[in-house]
C-alpha positions as CSV (number, residue, x, y, z in Angstrom):
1,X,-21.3,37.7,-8.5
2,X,-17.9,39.3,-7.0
3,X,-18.1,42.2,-4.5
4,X,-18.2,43.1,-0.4
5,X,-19.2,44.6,3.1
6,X,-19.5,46.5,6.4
7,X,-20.1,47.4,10.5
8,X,-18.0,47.2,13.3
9,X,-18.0,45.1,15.9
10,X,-15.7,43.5,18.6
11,X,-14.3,40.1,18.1
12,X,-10.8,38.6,18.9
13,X,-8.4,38.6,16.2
14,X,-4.6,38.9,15.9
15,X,-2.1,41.8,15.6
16,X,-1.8,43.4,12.1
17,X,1.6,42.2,11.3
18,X,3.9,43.4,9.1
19,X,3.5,41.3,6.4
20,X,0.1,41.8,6.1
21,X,0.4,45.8,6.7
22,X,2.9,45.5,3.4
23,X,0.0,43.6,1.9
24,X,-2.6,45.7,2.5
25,X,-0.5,48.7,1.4
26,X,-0.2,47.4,-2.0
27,X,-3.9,46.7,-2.2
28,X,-4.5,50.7,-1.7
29,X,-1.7,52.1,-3.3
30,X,-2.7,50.0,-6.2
31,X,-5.3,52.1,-6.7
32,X,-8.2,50.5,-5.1
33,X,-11.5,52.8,-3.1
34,X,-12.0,52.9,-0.2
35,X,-15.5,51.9,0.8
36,X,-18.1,54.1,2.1
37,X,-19.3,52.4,5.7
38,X,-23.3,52.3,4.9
39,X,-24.4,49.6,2.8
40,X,-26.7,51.6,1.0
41,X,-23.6,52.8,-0.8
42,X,-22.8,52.0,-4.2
43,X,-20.1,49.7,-5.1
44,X,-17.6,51.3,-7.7
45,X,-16.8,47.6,-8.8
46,X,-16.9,44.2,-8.5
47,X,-13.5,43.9,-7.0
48,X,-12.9,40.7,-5.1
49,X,-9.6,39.2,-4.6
50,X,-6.1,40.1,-2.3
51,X,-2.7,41.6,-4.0
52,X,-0.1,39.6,-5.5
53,X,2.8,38.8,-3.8
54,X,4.9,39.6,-6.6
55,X,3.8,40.7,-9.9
56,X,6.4,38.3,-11.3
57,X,3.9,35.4,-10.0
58,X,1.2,36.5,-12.9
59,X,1.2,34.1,-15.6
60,X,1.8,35.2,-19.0
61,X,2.3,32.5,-21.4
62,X,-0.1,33.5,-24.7
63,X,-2.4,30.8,-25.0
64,X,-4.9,33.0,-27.0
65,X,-3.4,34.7,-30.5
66,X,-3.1,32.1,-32.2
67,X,-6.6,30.7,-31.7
68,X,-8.4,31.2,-35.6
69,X,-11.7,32.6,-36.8
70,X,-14.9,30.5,-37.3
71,X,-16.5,32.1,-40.4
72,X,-19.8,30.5,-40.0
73,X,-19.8,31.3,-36.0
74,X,-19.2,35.1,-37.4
75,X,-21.6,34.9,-39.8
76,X,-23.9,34.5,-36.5
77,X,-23.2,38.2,-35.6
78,X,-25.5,40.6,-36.5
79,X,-24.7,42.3,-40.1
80,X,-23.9,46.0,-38.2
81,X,-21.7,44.0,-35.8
82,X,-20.1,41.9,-39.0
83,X,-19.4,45.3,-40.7
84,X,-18.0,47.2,-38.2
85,X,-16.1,44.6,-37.0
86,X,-16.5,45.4,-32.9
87,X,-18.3,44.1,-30.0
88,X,-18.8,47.0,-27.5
89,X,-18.3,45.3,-24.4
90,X,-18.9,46.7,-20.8
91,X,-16.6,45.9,-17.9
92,X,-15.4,47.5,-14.9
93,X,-11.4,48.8,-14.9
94,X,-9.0,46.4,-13.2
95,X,-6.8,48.0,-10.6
96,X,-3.7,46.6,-9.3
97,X,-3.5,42.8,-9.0
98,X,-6.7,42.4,-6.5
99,X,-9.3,41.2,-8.8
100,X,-7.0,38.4,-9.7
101,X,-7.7,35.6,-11.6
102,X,-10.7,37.3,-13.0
103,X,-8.6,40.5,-13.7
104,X,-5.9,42.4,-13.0
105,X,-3.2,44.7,-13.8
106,X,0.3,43.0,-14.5
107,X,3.7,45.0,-15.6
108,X,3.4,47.7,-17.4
109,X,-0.5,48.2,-15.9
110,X,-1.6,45.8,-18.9
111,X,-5.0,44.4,-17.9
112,X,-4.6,40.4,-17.5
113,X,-6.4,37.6,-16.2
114,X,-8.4,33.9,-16.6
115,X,-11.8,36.8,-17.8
116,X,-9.8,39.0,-20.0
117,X,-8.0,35.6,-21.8
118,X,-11.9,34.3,-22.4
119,X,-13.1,37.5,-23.5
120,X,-9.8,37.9,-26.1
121,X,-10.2,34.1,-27.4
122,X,-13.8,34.4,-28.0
123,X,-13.4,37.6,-29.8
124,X,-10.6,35.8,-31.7
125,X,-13.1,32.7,-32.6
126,X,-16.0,35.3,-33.9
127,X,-13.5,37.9,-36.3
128,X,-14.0,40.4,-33.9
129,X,-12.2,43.5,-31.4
130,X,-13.5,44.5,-28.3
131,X,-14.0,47.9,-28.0
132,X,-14.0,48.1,-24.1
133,X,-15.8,50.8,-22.2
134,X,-15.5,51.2,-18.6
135,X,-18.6,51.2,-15.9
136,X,-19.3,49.8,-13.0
137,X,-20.4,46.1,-11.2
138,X,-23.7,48.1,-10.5
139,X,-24.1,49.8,-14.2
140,X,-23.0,47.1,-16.6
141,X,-26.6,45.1,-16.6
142,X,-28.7,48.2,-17.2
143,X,-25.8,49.3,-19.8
144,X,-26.6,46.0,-21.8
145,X,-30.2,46.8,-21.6
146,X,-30.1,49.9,-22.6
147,X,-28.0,49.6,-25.7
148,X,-25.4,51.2,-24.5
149,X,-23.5,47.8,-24.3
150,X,-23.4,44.6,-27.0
151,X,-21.8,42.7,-24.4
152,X,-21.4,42.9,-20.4
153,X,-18.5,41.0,-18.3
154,X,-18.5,41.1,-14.9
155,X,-18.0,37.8,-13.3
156,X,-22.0,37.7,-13.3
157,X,-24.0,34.9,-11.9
158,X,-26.8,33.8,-13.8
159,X,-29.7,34.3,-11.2
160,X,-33.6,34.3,-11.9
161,X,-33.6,38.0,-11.7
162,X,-31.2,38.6,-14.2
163,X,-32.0,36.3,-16.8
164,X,-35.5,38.7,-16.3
165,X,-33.6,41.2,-17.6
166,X,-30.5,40.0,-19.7
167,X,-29.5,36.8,-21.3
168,X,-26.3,34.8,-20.1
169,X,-23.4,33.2,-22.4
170,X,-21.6,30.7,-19.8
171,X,-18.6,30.4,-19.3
172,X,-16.7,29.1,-15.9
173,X,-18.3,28.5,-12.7
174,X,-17.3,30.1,-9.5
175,X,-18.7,29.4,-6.2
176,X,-19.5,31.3,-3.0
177,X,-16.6,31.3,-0.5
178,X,-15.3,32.3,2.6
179,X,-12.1,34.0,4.0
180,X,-10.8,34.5,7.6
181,X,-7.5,35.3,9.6
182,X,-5.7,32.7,10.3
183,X,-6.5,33.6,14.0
184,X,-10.1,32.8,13.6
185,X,-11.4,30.0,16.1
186,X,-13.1,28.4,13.0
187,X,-11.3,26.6,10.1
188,X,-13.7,25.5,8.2
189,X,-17.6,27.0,7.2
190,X,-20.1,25.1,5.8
191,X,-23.6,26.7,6.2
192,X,-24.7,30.2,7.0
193,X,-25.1,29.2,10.9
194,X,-21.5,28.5,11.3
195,X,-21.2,32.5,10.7
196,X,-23.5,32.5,13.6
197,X,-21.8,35.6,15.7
198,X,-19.5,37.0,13.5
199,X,-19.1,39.8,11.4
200,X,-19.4,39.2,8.1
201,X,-18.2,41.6,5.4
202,X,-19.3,41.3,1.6
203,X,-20.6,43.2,-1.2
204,X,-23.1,45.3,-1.9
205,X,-25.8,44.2,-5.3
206,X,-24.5,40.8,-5.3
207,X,-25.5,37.2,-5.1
208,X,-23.5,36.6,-1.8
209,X,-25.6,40.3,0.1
210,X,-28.6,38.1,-1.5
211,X,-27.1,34.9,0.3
212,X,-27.0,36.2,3.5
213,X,-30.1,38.4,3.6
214,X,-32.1,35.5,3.0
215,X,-30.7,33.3,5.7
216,X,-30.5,36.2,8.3
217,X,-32.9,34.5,10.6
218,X,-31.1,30.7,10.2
219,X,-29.2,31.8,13.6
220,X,-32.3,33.2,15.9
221,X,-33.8,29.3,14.5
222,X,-30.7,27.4,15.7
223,X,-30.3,29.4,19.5
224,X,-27.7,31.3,18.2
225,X,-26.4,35.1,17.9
226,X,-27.0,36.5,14.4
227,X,-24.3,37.4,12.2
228,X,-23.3,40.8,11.2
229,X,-23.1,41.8,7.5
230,X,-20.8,44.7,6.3
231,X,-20.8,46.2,2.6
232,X,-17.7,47.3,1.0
233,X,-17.5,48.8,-2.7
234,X,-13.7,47.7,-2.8
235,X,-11.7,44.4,-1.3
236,X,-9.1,46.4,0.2
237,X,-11.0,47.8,3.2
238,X,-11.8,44.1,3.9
239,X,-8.4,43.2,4.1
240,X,-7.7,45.6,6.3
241,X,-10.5,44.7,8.3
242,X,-9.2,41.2,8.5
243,X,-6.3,42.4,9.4
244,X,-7.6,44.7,12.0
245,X,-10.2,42.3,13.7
246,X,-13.0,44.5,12.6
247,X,-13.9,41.5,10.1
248,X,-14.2,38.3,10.6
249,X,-15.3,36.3,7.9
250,X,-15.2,37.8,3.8
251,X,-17.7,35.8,2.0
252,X,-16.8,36.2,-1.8
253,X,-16.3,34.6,-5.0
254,X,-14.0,31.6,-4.8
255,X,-11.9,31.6,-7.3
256,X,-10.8,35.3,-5.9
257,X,-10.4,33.8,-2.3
258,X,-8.4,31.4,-2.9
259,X,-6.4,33.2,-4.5
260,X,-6.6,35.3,-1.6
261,X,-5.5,32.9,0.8
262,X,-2.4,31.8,-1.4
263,X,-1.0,35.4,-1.8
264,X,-2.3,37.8,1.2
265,X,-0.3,36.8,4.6
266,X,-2.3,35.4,7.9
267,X,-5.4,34.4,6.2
268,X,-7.4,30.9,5.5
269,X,-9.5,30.0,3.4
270,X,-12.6,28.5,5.1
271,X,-14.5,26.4,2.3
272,X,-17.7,26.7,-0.5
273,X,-21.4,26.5,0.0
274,X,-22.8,26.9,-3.1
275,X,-21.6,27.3,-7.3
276,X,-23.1,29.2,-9.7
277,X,-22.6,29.6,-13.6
278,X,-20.6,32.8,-14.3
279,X,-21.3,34.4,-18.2
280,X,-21.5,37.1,-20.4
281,X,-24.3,39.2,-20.5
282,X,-26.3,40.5,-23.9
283,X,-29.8,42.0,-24.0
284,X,-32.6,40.3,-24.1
285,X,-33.1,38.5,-27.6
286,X,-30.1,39.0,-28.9
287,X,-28.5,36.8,-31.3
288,X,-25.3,37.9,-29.9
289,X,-25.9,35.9,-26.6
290,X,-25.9,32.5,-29.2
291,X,-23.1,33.8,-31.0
292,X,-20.6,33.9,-28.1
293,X,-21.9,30.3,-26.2
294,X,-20.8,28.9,-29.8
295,X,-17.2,30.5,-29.9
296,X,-16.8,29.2,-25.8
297,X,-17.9,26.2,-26.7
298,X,-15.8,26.2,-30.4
299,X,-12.8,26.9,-28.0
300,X,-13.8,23.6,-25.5
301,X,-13.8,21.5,-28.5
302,X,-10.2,22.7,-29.7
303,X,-8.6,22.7,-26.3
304,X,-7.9,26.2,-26.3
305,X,-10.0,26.7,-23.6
306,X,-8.6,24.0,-21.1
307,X,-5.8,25.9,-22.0
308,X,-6.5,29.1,-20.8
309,X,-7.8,27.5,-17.6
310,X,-4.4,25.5,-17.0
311,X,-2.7,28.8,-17.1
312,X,-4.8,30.4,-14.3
313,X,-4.8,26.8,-12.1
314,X,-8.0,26.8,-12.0
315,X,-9.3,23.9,-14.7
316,X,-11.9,22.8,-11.8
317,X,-14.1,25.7,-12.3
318,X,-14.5,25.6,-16.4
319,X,-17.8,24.0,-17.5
320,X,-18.4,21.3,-20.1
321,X,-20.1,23.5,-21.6
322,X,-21.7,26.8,-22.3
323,X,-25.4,27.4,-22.5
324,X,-27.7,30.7,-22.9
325,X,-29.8,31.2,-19.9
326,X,-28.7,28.0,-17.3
327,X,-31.2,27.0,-15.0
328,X,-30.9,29.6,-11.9
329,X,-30.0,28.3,-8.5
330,X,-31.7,31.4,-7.1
């Protein structure tokens, strides 16, 4: 679900001012890529979200280590998974704080986050470690198809055309958002033809470059000029571009933009069109897919996962509960 994008056009915006230049400064120097300016380029991850202000301001009560182990939820697990007593999960590396609340880096570069607290609790619930291996937004699916991963986590949106391919474990719902300077003439956007005109920057192999390639022509249709998508591998060039006036508009996942708008200087956050159930990804088949929906929803029942979304703020986006393979918006 989470990534961006790229062109460049000529629209009004305000001075880069220094606040945001210290902003976007930690964004890059926290490690994140720079974005290639063709959108046939490859993201290197699904990194959507601004820098902290401080890293102080990262929660860090533990709300997962004492959660206990289900013995007849691990007994769900295949034996070779039971006896080795790992679930190799695929995810892509957090850098600095900008994928935050999905995932992030907080002192000491330990990886944090409302995702990694899920991951950790299920794990706890099933008798199991993670063993994490690092890819890519673009290379987790087909590593879970493949073999090569028990487990992918990615902030992924169940769509039709990956529940083709790979089956979904649910576990939050985030939406499709979108982020401007505080300079924009709009304040709020509520359909694709209020982008009408502007440039738009988002990510490449994602539901939101989906979003808008489909509704391309909704502005020809309404009289007005079309809008003007940009693909970025990494949040930090949008920022800048924000920043810059050489984007407009960042459509993105909204759990990530609004944190966005709460920590990253001069911009707003503009409003939601559309939700979509976020899970974990197994292959096709695989009793692990069962396995985990059980432990997510083992933790609903106990509380332990209203917990986990209290200390992110962000209760409003958990689900009632988790299912394998939701029915796909699109």
């Amino acid at each position: 679900m989470r990534t961006f994008a790229r062109h460049q056009l000529s629209f009004p915006h305000a001075s880069v001012t220094g606040a945001v230049v210290g902003a976007l400064a930690l964004a890059l120097l926290s490690g994140c890529d720079s974005a290639a300016t063709t959108a046939t380029t490859p993201a290197a991850g699904p990194a959507a979200g601004g820098p902290a202000s401080e890293a102080a301001s990262i929660p860090s009560q533990d709300v997962v280590s004492t959660i206990p182990t289900d013995a007849a939820l691990h007994a769900e697990l295949p034996a070779a998974i039971q006896s080795r007593g790992t679930l190799l999960l695929g995810t892509s590396q957090a850098i600095g704080t900008s994928g935050l609340p999905h995932a992030g880096q907080g002192p000491g570069g330990r990886t944090v986050g409302l995702d990694v607290d899920l991951r950790d609790a299920v794990a706890k619930v099933l008798g199991v470690r993670w063993d994490i291996q690092y890819g890519t937004f673009q290379t987790v699916i087909p590593g879970v198809q493949n073999g090569r991963y028990d487990v992918g986590q990615d902030n992924f949106g169940a769509t039709r055309a990956r529940e083709k391919v790979v089956d979904f474990a649910t576990y939050l719902n985030d939406g499709q958002s979108f982020l401007g300077s505080k300079e924009l003439k709009t304040d709020s956007v509520t359909s694709l033809t209020d982008l009408c005109g502007y440039n738009i920057a988002t990510s490449p192999g994602s539901t939101f470059q989906q979003i808008l390639t489909a509704g391309a022509s909704k502005c020809a249709a309404v009289g007005k000029s079309p809008y003007h998508v940009q693909y970025f591998a990494d949040a930090a060039p949008i920022f800048l571009g924000l920043a810059n006036g050489k984007v407009d508009i960042y459509f993105g996942p909204t759990l990530s933009l609004k944190y966005d708008a709460l920590n990253l200087p001069d911009t707003k956050y503009l409003g939601q069109i559309s939700t979509t159930p976020v899970g974990f990804v197994t292959a096709k088949g695989s009793p692990v897919a069962k396995a985990i929906s059980d432990a997510v929803n083992k933790l609903i029942a106990s509380g332990a996962y209203a917990k986990i979304f209290a200390k992110w703020g962000v209760p409003d986006t958990a689900v009632s509960s988790s299912v394998v393979n939701p029915a796909a918006t699109f």
